[in-house]
Phi, psi and omega in degrees: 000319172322327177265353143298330161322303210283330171304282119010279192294323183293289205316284172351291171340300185274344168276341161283335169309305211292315196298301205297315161280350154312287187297000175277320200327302178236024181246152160297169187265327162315311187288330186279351196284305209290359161286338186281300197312290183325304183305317195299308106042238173343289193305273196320313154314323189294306213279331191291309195278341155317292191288004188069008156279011162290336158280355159327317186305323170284006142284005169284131219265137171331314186291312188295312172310317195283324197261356166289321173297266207277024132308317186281314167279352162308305199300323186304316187294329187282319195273323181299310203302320201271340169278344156287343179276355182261339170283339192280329211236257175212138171296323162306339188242351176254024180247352142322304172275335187283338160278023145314326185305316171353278208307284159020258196319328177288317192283295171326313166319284181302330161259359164253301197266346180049027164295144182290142199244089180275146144015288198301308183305306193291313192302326159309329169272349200280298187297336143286353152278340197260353183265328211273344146319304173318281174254027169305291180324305184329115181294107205220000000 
């Protein structure tokens, strides 16, 4: 099920990368991120308290809260850096590099999370820096 999820969540993505470089076209990209932000907000609080999991909250533990706090602003910072580069550039050559984080995300994993690194795994990455390079680079 996970991979439907997971699938699911990319599609969402890349529609949002198409909607998002619609709307930079003439707002600044900081106003349109913290506009997104807000829904995001709503929606998400919306869904916690739908499922009953607003009291959960006061359990969670310090150490976990700390990597959640800085999870959350990396994500502000990431999400700022890529509608500015959506403001800058083509949606086809930045939802490439910004999805880059893939490779990222295998090497951190593995050296933090001390996840096993297969063959498959490394040349899949390999072969998706050299494709979302490819088409980052690409004249179009």
């Amino acid at each position: 099920m996970w991979i439907v999820f997971a699938l699911s969540a990319a599609l969402a993505a890349a529609t949002v990368v198409t909607l998002s470089k619609a709307g930079v076209k003439h707002v600044d990209s900081s106003l349109a991120f913290a506009i997104q932000s807000v829904l995001i907000l709503v929606v998400s609080w919306s869904v916690v308290i739908t499922q009953g999991h607003l009291p959960d909250v006061m359990r969670i533990e310090r150490r976990v809260w700390i990597y959640l706090v800085v999870a959350g602003v990396l994500t502000c910072l990431s999400s700022l850096l890529s509608f500015r580069a959506l403001k800058l550039g083509n949606a086809s050559q930045v939802s490439p590099l910004t999805n880059f984080s893939l490779v990222f995300s295998i090497i951190l994993a593995s050296v933090f999370l001390k996840e096993k690194l297969s063959w498959q795994v490394i040349a899949g990455a390999v072969l998706m820096a050299v494709g979302a390079v490819t088409i980052a680079m690409a004249r179009g």
